[in-house]
C-alpha positions in Angstrom: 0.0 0.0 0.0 0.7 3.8 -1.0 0.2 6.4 1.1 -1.6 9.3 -1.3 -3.3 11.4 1.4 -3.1 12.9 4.4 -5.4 11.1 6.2 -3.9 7.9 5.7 -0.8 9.2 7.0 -2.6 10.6 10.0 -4.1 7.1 10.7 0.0 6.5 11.7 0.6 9.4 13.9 0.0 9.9 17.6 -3.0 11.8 17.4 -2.2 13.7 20.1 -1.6 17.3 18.8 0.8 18.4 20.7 2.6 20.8 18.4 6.2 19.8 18.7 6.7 19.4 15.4 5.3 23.0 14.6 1.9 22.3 13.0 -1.3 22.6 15.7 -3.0 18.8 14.8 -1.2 15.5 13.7 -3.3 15.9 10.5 -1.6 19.1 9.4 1.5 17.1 9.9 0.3 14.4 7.8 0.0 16.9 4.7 3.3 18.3 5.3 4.5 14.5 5.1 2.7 13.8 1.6 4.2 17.1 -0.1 7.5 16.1 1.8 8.3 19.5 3.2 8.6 17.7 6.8 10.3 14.5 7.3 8.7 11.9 10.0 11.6 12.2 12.5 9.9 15.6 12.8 7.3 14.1 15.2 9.0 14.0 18.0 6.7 11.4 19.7 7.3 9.1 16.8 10.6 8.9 17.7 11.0 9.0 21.3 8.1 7.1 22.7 8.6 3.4 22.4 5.0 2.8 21.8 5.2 4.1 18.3 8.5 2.7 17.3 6.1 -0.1 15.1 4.0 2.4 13.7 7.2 4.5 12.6 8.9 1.9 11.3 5.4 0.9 9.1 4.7 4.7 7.9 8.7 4.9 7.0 8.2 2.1 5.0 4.7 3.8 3.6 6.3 6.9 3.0 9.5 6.0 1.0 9.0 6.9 -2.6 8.6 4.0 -5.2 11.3 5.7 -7.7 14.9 5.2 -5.6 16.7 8.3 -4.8 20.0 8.6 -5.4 22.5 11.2 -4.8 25.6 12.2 -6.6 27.9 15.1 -5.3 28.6 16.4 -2.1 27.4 19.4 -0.1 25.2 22.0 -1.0 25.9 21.4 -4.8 25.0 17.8 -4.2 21.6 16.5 -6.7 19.3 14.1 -6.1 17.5 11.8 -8.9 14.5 9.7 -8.7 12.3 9.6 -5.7 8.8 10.1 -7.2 5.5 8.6 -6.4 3.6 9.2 -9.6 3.4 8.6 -13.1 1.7 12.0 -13.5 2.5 15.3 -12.1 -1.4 16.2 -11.3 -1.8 13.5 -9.2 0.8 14.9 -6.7 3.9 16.1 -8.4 7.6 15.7 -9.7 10.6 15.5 -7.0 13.7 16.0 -7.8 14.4 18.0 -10.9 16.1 16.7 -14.0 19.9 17.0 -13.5 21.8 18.2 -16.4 25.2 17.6 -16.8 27.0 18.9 -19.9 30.0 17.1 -21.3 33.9 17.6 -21.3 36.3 15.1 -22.5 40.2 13.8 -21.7 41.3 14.7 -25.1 40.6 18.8 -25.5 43.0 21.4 -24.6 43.3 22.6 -21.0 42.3 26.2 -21.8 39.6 25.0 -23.5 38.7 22.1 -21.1 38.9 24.7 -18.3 36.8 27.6 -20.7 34.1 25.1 -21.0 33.6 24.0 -17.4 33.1 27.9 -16.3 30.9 28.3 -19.2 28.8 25.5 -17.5 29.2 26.4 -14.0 28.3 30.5 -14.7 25.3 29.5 -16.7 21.8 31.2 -14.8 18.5 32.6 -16.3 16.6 35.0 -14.0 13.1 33.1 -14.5 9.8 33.3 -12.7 12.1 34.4 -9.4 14.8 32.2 -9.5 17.8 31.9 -10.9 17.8 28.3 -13.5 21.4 27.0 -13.5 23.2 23.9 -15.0 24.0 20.9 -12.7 26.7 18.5 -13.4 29.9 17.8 -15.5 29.9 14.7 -17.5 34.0 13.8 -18.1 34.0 11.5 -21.3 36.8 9.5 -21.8 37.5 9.6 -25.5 41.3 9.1 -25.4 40.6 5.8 -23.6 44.0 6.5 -21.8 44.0 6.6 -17.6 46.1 9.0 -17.3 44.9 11.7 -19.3 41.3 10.9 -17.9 42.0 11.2 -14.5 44.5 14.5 -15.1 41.3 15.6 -17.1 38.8 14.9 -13.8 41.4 16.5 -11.6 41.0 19.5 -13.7 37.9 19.8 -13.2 37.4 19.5 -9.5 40.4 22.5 -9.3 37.9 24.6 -11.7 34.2 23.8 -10.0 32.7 21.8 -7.2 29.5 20.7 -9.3 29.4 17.5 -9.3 30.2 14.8 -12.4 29.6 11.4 -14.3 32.6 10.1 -14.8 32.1 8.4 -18.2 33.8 5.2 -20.0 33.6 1.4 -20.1 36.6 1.0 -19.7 37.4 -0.5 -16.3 41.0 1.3 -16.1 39.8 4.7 -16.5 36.6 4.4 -14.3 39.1 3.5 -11.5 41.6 6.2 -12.6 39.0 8.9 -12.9 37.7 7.5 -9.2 41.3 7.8 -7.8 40.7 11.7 -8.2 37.4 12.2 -7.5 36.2 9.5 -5.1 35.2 11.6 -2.0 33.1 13.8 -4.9 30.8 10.8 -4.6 30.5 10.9 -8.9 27.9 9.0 -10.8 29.6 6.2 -13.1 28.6 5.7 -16.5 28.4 2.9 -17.2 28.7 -1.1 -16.7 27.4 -2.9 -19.4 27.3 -6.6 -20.0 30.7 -6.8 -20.7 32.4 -5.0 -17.9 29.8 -5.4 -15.2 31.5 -7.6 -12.9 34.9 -5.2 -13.2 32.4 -2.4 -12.6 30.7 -3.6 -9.5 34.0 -4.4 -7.5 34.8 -0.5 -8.2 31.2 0.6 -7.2 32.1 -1.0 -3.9 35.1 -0.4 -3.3 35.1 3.3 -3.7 31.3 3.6 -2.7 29.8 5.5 -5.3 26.9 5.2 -7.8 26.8 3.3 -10.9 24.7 3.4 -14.3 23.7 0.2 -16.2 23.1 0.3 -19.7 21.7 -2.1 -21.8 20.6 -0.1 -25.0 17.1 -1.5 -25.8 17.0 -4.6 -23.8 14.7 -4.1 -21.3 15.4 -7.3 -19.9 19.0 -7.3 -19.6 18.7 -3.8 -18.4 16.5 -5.1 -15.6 18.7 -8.1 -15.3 21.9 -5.5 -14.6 20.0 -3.5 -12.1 18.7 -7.0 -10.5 21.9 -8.4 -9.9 23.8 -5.2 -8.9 21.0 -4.7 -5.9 21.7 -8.3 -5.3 25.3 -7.3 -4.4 23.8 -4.8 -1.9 24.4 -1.9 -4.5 21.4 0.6 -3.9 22.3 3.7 -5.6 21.6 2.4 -9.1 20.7 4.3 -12.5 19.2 3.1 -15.6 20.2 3.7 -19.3 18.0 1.5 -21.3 19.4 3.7 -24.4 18.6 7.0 -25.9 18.3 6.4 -29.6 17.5 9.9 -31.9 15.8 9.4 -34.7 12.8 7.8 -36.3 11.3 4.8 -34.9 14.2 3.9 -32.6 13.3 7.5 -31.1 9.9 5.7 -30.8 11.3 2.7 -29.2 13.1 4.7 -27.0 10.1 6.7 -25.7 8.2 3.6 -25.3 11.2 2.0 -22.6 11.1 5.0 -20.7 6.9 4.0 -20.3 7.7 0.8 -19.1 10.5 1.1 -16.7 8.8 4.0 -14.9 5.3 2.3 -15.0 6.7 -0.7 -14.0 8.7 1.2 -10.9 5.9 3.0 -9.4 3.5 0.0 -9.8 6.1 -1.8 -7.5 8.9 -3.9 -9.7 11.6 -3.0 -7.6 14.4 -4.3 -9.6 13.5 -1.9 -11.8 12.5 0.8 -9.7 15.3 3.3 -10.3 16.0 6.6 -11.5 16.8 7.0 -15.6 19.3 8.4 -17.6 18.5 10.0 -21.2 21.7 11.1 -23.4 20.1 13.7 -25.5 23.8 14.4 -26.9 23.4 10.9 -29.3 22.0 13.4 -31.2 25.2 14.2 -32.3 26.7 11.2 -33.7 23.5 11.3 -36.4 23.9 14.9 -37.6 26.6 16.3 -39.3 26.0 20.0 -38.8 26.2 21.3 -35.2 22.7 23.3 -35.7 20.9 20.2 -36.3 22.3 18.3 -34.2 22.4 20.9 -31.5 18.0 21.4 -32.4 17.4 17.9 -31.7 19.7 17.0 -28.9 17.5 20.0 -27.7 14.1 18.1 -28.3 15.0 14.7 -27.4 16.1 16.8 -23.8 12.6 18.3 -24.0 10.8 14.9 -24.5 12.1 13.2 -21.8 12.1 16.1 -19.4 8.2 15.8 -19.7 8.7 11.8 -19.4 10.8 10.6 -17.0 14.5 11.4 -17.8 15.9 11.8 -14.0 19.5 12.8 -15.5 20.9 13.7 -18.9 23.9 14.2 -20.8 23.8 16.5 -22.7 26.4 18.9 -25.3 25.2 21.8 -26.4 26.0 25.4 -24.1 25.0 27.7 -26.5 21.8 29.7 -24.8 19.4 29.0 -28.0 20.0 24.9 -26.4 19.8 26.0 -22.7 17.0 27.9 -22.7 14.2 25.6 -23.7 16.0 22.7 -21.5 15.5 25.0 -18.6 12.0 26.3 -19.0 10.4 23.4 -20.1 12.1 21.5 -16.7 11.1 24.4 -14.5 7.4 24.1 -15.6 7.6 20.2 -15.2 8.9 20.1 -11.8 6.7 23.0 -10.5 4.1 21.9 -8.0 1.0 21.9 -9.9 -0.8 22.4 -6.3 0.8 25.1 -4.9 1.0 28.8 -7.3 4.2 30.4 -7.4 4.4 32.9 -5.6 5.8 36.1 -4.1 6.0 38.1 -0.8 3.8 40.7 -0.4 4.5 44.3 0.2 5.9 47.2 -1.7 8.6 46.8 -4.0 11.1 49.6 -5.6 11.5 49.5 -9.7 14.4 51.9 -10.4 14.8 55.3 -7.5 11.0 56.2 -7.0 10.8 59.1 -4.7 7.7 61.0 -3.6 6.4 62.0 -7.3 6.2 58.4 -8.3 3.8 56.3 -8.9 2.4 53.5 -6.9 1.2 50.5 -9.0 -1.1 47.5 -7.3 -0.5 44.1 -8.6 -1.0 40.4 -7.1 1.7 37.9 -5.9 1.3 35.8 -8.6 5.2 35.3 -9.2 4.8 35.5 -13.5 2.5 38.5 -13.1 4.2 40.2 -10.8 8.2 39.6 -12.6 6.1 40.3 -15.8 4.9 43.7 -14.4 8.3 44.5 -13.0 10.2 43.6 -16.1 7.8 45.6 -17.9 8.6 48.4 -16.1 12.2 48.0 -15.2 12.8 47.6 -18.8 11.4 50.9 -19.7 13.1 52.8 -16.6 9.8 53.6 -15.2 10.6 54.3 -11.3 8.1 53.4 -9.5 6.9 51.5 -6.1 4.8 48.1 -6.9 2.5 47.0 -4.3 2.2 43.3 -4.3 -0.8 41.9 -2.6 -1.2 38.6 -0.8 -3.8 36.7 -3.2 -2.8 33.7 -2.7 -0.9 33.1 -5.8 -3.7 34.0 -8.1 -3.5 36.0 -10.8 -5.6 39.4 -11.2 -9.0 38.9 -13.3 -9.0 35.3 -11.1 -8.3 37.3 -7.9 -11.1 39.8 -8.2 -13.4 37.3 -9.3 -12.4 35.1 -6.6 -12.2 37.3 -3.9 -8.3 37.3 -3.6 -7.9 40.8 -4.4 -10.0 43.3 -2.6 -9.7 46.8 -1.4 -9.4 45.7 2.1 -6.4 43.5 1.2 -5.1 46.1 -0.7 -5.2 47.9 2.6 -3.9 45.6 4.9 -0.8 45.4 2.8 -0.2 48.7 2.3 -0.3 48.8 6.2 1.7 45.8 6.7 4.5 47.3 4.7 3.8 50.6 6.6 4.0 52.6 3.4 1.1 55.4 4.3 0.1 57.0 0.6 -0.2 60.1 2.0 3.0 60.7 3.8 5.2 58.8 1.3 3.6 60.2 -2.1 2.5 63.7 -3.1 -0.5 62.3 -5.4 -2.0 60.5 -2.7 -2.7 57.7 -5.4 -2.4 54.4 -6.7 -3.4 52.5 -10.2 -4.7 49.2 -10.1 -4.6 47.1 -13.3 -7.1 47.4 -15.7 -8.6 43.6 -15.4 -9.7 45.3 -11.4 -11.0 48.0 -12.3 -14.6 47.5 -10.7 -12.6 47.6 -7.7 -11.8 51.6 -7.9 -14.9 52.7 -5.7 -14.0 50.5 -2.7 -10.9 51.5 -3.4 -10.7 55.2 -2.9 -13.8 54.8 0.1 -11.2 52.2 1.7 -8.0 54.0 1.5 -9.4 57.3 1.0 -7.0 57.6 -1.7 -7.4 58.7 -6.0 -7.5 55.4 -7.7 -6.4 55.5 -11.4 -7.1 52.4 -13.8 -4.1 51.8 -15.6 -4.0 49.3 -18.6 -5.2 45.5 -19.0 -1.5 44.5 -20.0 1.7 45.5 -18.4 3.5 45.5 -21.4 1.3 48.8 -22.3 1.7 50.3 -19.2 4.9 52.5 -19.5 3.2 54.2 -22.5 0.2 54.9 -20.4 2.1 56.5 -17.8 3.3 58.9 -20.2 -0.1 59.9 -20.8 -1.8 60.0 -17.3 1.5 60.9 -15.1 1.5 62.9 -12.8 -2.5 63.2 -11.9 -4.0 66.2 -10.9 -2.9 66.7 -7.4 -5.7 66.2 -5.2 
């Protein structure tokens, strides 16, 4: 059995509502344990009273993810792969982004090797309130040589602490590249039914995780992952092959179905996070926009299904870009809006002749209003109010956005309109304008009805700003 709800959960739990964990009732800690934003050792009863030690140990059990999660890297820069519950993100959600890791190889120059690697690690996009950044390093070992591979990983833990995939079949310069980079904790890529036996005696020895590959064998792939977990080897990834093109593209797409259907409907020899190399794109096209486009789509596919990791080439920003997004909105809770604080924001130097603009927390309408605005150097204050996430014509129809809210936020951010600005006014957008008479009775304040779209707003200012004093 599954835990889905909170009430199941809740059927685990003391009962007792104590508060110790920082929630008022046991049932409120029971959400917090589906959405995984507090773990179980957070009740403290569960853990110190001996009369719920069977009870912990069952909802443990309940609670652990059907995906494995496993971790490559070490602190703060260390990702985490796998560990979801679902096969659809509306039925709960995605953990545990994609990670991204973008090659370098033993055989390019070290100015270049060392170019590349910063290129990777500076990468961010300012996006929806967060910055989006790259994740890994994948070191390929094209030289087949030990030696330069492992001066090649040593490289690159002197130029960035992301963490890597150390890449090869090649016994020898696995366990070179591990020499370096052990206490990294790196991902290896990859044993194979050739090497799989040399492979495993390094995953143990040097404690680290390991990707099998079995390029469309689904069976042999399973059989890989079977025997490795048989060895006691937990932290296990799955290539079952990314092929680019036509019907093996197809083929491909159609593995990735079954392994994760088969993981989350509880085959637990195959219940393991995937790897996707996007980057095979490369060896089919000759030219690197082509190739570069559909390493760039395969990445897009399999961000939407089920690729926990990828490989991946391409730095130039027309690749990035879409990788990014199209991850961010997959691994977005579709439960929860995105949102930001409320209160009043500066755009630019506003002083006392500037204008004050209302908008919602909705995080893309308010950073769409503020780029708007920054963009064309409008100063100005932006008052962001609390509607839970929703945007503006859903908030006034909802409820979200009132005038009394508008109030309560102005005073929460103790910015009085009448002491602060000379106008004694605000504009609220023009999808709220049947708000403006409660408006200016609540606040006692000029209201102004500025435009439907943001993007139209600078021009408008020119037109109505300044008001007539009042």
């Amino acid at each position: 059995m599954k835990l889905n709800s909170p009430l199941e959960a809740y059927k685990y739990l003391p009962g007792t509502n104590c508060g110790e964990c920082g929630e008022t009732t046991c049932m409120a800690f029971a959400s917090h344990l589906i959405d995984r934003s507090y773990k179980l050792t957070d009740c403290k009863p569960m853990v110190k009273v001996n009369k719920y030690s069977k009870k912990f140990d069952v909802l443990k059990q309940l609670l652990a993810p059907e995906i494995h999660e496993v971790e490559i890297g070490v602190g703060e820069r260390a990702v985490k792969i796998g560990g979801d519950d679902v096969l659809f993100r509306h039925k709960l959600t995605f953990f545990n982004k994609t990670a991204l890791a973008y090659d370098v190889w033993d055989t390019m120059d070290e100015k270049d090797l060392v170019e590349r690697i910063k290129k990777i690690d500076d990468f961010k996009k300012f996006y929806v309130g967060e910055f989006l950044t790259l994740d890994m390093i994948a070191v390929r070992s094209t030289s087949n040589d030990p030696e330069k591979f492992a001066a090649t990983v040593k490289k690159v833990i002197d130029t960035t602490d992301m963490p890597m995939v150390l890449c090869s079949f090649n016994p020898a310069v696995l366990r070179a590249g591990l020499d370096e980079a052990a206490d990294k904790k790196p991902l290896i890529y990859a044993a194979n039914q050739d090497n799989w036996q040399e492979v495993a005696e390094l995953v143990q020895e040097y404690d680290v995780a390991v990707t099998v590959f079995a390029p469309n064998d689904l069976d042999l792939l399973k059989s890989l992952a079977g025997t490795f977990s048989g060895m006691g080897i937990k932290d296990i990834v799955l290539d079952p092959g990314t092929f680019p093109t036509g019907k093996e593209l197809k083929t491909t797409f159609n593995n990735f179905l079954k392994i994760r259907r088969a993981g989350i409907n509880g085959d637990h020899d195959i219940a393991f996070p995937i790897m996707t190399v996007p980057m095979t794109a490369w060896m089919v096209y000759d030219d690197d926009v082509s190739a570069s486009y559909w390493e760039t789509v395969i990445a897009s596919i399999f961000s939407v299904r089920y690729g926990d990791i990828m490989i991946l080439h391409s730095i130039e920003p027309y690749a990035l870009l879409p990788q990014l997004h199209i991850r961010d909105t997959i691994y977005t809770d579709p439960r929860t809006p995105v949102t930001v604080d409320p209160g009043v924001m500066e755009v630019g130097s506003p002083d006392a002749n500037s204008p004050v603009i209302v908008t919602t927390n909705f995080a893309l309408t308010y950073y769409t209003v503020e780029s708007d605005l920054a963009s064309s150097k409008v100063d100005c204050y932006i008052l962001v109010v609390d509607t839970e996430g929703i945007g503006v014509e859903a908030a006034v129809a909802g409820g979200q956005l009132t005038a009394e809210k508008i109030k309560r936020d102005f005073e929460a951010a103790e910015f009085d309109l009448k002491t602060r600005t000379n106008y004694n006014t605000v504009i609220l957008p023009g999808l709220a304008a049947r708000l403006q008479g409660d408006v200016e009775d609540v606040l006692g304040a000029n209201v102004l009805i500025g435009s439907a779209d943001s993007g139209r707003l600078p021009g408008w200012l020119e037109t109505n700003w300044p008001p007539t004093k009042k």
